[in-house]
C-alpha positions in Angstrom: 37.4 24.2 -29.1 34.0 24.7 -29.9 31.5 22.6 -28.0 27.8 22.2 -28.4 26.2 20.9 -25.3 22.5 19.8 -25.5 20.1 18.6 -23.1 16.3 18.7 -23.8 16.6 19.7 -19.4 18.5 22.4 -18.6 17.9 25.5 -16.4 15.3 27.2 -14.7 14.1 23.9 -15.1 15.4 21.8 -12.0 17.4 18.4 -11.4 20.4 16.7 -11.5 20.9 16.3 -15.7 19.7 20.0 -16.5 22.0 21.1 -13.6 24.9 19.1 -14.5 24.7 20.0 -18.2 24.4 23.6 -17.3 27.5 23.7 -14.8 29.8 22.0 -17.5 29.3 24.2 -20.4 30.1 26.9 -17.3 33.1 25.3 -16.9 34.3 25.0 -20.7 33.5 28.4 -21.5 35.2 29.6 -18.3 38.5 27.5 -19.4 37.8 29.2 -22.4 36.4 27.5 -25.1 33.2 28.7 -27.2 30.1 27.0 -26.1 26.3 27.0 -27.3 24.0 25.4 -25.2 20.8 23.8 -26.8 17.8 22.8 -25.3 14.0 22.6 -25.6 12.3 25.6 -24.1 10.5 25.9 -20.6 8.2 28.1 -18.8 9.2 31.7 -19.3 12.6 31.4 -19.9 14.1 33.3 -22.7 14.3 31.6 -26.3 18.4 33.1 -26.7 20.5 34.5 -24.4 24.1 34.7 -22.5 24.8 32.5 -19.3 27.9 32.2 -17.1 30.0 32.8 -20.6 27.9 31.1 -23.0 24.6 31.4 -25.3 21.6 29.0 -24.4 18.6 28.8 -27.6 15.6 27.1 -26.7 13.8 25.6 -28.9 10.2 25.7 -29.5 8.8 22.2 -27.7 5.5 20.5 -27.2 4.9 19.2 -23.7 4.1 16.0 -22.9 0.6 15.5 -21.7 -0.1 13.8 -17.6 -1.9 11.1 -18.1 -2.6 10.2 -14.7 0.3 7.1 -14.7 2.7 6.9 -12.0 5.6 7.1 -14.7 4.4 10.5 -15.7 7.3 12.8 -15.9 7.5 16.4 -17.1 8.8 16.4 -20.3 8.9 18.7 -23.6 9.8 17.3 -26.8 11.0 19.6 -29.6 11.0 17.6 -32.6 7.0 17.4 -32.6 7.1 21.5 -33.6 7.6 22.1 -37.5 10.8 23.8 -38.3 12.9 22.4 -35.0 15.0 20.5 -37.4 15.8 23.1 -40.1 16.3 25.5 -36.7 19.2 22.7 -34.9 21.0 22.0 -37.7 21.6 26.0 -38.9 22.3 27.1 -35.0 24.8 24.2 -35.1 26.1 24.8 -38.7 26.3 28.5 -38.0 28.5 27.8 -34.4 30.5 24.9 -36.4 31.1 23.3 -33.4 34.4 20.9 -33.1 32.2 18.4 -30.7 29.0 17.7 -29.1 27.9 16.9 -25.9 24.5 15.2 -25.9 23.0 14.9 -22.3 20.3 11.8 -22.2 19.8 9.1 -24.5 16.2 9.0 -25.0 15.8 12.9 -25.6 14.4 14.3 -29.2 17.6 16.6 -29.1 20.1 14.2 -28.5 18.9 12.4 -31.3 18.5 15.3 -33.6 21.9 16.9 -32.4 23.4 12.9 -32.8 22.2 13.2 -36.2 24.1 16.4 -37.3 27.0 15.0 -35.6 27.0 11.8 -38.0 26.2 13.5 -40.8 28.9 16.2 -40.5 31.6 13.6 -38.9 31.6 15.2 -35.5 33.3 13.7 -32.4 30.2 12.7 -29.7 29.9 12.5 -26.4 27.0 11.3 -24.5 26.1 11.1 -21.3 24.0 9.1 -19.8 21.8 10.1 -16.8 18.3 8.3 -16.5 17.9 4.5 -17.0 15.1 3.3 -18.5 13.9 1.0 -15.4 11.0 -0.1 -13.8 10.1 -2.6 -10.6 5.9 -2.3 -12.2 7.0 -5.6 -14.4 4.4 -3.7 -17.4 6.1 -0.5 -17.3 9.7 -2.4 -16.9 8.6 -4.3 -20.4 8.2 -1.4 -22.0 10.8 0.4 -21.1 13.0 -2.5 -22.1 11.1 -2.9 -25.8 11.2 0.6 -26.3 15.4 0.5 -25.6 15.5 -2.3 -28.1 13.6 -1.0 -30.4 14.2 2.6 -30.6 17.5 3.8 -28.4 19.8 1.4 -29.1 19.0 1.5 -33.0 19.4 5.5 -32.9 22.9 5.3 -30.7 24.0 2.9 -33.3 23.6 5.2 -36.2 25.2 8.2 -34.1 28.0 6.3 -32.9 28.9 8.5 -29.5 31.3 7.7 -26.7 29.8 7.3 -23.9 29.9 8.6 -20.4 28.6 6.0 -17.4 28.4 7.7 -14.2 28.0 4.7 -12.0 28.1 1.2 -11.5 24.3 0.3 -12.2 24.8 2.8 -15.6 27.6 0.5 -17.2 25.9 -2.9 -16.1 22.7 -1.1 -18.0 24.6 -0.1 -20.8 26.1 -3.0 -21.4 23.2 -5.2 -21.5 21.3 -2.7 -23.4 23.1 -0.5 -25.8 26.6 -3.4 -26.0 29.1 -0.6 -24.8 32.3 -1.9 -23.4 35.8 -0.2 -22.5 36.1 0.6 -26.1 33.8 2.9 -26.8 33.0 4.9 -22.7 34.0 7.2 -20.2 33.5 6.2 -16.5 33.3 9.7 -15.3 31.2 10.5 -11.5 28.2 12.9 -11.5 29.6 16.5 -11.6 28.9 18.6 -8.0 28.9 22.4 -8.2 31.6 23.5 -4.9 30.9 27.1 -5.9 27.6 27.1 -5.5 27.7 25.5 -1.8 30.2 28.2 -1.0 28.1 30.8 -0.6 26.5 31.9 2.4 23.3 30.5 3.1 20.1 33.5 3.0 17.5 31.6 3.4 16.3 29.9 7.2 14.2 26.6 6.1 13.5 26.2 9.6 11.5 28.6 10.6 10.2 28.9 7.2 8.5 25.7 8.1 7.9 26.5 11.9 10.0 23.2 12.7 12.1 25.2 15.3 14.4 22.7 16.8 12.9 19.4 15.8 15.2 16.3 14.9 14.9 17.4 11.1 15.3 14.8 7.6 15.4 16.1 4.2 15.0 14.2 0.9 15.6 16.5 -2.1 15.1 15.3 -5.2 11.6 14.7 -7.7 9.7 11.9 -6.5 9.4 9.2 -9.3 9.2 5.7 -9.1 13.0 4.9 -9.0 13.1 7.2 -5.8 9.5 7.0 -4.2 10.8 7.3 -0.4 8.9 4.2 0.4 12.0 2.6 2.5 11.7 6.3 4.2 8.0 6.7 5.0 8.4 2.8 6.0 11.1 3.5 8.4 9.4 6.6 10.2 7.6 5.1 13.0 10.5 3.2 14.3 12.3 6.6 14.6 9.0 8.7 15.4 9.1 6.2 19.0 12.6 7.1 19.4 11.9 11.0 18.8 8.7 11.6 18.3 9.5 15.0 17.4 10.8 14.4 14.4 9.8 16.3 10.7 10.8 14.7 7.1 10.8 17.6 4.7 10.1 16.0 0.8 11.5 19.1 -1.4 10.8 18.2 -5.2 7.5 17.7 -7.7 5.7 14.0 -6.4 5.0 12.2 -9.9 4.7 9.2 -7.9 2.4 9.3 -4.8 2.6 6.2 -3.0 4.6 7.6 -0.3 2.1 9.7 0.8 -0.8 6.9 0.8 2.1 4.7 2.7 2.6 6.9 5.1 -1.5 7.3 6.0 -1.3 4.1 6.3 1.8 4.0 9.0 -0.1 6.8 10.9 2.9 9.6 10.1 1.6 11.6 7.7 1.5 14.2 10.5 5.2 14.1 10.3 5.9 15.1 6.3 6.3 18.4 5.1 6.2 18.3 1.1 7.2 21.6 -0.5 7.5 21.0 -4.2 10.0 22.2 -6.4 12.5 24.7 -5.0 14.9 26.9 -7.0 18.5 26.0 -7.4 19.6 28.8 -4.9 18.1 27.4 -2.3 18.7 24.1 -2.4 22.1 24.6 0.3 19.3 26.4 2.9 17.3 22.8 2.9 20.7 20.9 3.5 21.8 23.4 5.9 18.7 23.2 8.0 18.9 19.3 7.9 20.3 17.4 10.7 19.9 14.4 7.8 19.8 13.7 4.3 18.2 11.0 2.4 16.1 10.2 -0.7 18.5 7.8 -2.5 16.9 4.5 -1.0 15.6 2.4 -3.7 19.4 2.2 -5.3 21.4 4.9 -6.4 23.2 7.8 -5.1 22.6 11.1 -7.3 23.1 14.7 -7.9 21.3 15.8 -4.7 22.7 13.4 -2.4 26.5 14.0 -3.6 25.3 18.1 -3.1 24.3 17.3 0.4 27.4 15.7 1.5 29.4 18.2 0.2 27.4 20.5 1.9 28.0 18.8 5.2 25.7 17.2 6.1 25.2 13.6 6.9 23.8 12.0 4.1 22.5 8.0 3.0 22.2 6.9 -0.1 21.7 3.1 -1.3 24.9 2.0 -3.7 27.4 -0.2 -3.3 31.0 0.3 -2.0 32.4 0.0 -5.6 29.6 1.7 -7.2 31.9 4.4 -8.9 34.9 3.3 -10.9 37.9 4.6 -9.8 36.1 6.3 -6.2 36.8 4.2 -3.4 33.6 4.5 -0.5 33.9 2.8 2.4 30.6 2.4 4.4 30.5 4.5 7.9 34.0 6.5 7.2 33.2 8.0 3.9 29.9 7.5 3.1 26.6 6.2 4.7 25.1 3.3 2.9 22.0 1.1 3.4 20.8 -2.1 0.8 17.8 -0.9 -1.4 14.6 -0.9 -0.1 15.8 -1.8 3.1 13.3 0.5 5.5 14.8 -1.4 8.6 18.1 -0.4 7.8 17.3 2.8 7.3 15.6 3.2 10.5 19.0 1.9 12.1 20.8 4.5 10.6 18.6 7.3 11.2 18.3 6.5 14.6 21.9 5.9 15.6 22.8 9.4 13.8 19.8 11.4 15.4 21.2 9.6 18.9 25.0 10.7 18.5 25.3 14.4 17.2 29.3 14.4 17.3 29.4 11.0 15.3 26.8 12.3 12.8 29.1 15.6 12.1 32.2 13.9 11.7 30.5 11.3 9.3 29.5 14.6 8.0 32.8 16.1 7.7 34.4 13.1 5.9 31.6 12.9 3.2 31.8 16.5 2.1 35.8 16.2 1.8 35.2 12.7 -0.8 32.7 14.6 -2.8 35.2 17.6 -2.8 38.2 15.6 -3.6 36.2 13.5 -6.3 33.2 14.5 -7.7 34.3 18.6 -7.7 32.8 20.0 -10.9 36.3 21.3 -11.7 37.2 17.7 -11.4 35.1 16.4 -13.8 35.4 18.8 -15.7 38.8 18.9 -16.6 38.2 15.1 -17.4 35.5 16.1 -19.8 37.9 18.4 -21.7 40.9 15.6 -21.9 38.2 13.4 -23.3 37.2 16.3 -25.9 40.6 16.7 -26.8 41.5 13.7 -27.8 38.1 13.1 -29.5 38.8 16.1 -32.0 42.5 15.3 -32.5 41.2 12.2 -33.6 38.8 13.3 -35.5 41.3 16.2 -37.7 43.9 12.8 -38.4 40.9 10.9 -39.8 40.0 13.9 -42.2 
């Protein structure tokens, strides 16, 4: 087959959807079908070249401007620069792909490439990564008016099947966009194994002169869907039980709070925030870590399915049955607290600093359920059933 993947995120740019969408098309070239990866360009990254098996084009993109709001996020939007559409729809024509596989709802590419697809009677497959949700009550308003308004009236014209990675993602998309069994795939985030297989280069630790300290890490952007309040909130219960202990914050902060929080508390002392970090060295923060956590205000993504596979202890704030088909069970497979529960947190934190041999074996069991069923090949090969059928399909209805 040939399949078009496009994401308006993809690498050198970092988290869970660009990641994701990059691995895959690795994965469906490497099984070998011919891929072309499309996305909006970023930083200094080439505008055409060959990855892992595959050719990436980026398109010219105009970023979007910070304007100070705490739902700021750093995005580029290619179908603001002349020509972007002219450009899409000759890569894809020239490639004649046999699907597509859009990456984000609410993108400019997704939209574009969703287009195509309708127009030329392609087979689509969208996944959907980011919810458009808010507890700020304004920003949750607009966010459900512009889902109304604008994304559901554009998936309706493109007609894709979707894929729901998680619980809170159908109940969204079926109050939002009407999907149902009918028309979706309930398939779990994709984690890279490989890439946790390799020897770790990299010593976090004494990067960050933490030495032996009692050490948390919460890896992921900081927006307001994951603001590590319940975190911040729960550190000066655990600071009196050891006081020694650091929180490392490894991703951009678009949303602040958190730090102004933990003023407040009187443990600022206690955070180290590093920014963004590359890809390759995301398994040195989760090796250094005697914890992981930044999944607290409901959810459980990319970065905390990496860091249990990584084996590390990790807690993240979903419900038993929040992945169709997965079965968690709290404290055996996976460590779970309610949202926004900073008390709970605490508890948990506590009791796994306290007991080393309890937190490795919790440890042990996580990474072998992330292995056994979120494992890119996993998913994957689920991805390329799904594709399969979708084109056979398509060729009887021709």
């Amino acid at each position: 087959m040939r399949i078009a993947v496009v994401n308006n995120f993809f690498p050198p740019r970092v988290g869970g959807s660009a990641h994701m969408s990059a691995s895959l098309a690795g994965e469906f070239a490497a099984a070998g079908h011919e891929v072309l990866a499309i996305t909006a360009a970023y930083g200094d990254a080439p505008a055409d070249e060959e990855c892992d098996g595959y050719r990436v084009v980026r398109l010219p993109a105009v970023k979007m401007p910070q304007l100070g709001l705490s739902i700021d996020f750093d995005m580029s939007f290619a179908s603001l620069r002349p020509g972007n559409w002219r450009r899409l729809f000759r890569l894809l024509d020239e490639f004649k792909p046999d699907a597509i596989h859009l990456h984000g709802q609410f993108f400019d590419l997704s939209w574009l490439a969703g287009v195509y697809a309708r127009r030329r009677g392609l087979p689509v497959l969208l996944t959907i990564h980011t919810l458009l949700i808010s507890d700020n009550k304004a920003y949750g308003g607009v966010f459900r008016a512009l889902d109304a308004l604008l994304v559901k009236p554009v998936l309706r014209y493109i007609r894709p099947r979707y894929v729901i990675l998680d619980k809170l993602g159908v109940d969204y998309c079926v109050e939002r966009y009407g999907t149902s069994d009918e028309n979706s795939e309930y398939f779990p985030i994709a984690v890279d194994t490989g890439h946790f297989a390799k020897p770790v280069t990299k010593d976090v630790r004494a990067e960050l002169e933490v030495g032996d300290a009692p050490l948390i890490v919460s890896l992921g952007h900081v927006i307001p869907l994951r603001n590590r309040l319940p975190l911040v909130e729960a550190l000066p219960a655990v600071v009196a039980k050891h006081p020694d202990v650091r929180v490392v914050v490894v991703g951009r902060v678009y949303h602040d709070a958190f730090l102004k929080r933990a003023e407040e508390l009187g443990v600022a002392d206690r955070l180290i925030v590093t920014g963004a970090v590359p890809k390759e060295d995301v398994p040195a923060y989760f090796a250094a870590a005697d914890i992981v956590t930044h999944d607290l205000n409901g959810g459980c993504g990319t970065a905390s399915l990496e860091a249990m596979l990584s084996g590390t202890a990790t807690i993240a704030s979903v419900t038993e049955d929040n992945y169709p088909g997965i079965e968690l069970r709290n404290g055996e497979n996976i460590l779970l607290v309610r949202p926004d529960d900073a008390e709970a947190v605490a508890e948990t934190v506590i009791g796994l600093l306290d007991d080393p041999a309890a937190r490795a074996a919790i440890a042990a069991r996580e990474s072998a359920m992330v292995r056994a069923n979120f494992g890119l090949d996993v998913v994957a090969e689920e991805h390329l059933r799904v594709f399969t059928k979708l084109v056979a399909d398509n060729d009887v209805l021709r």
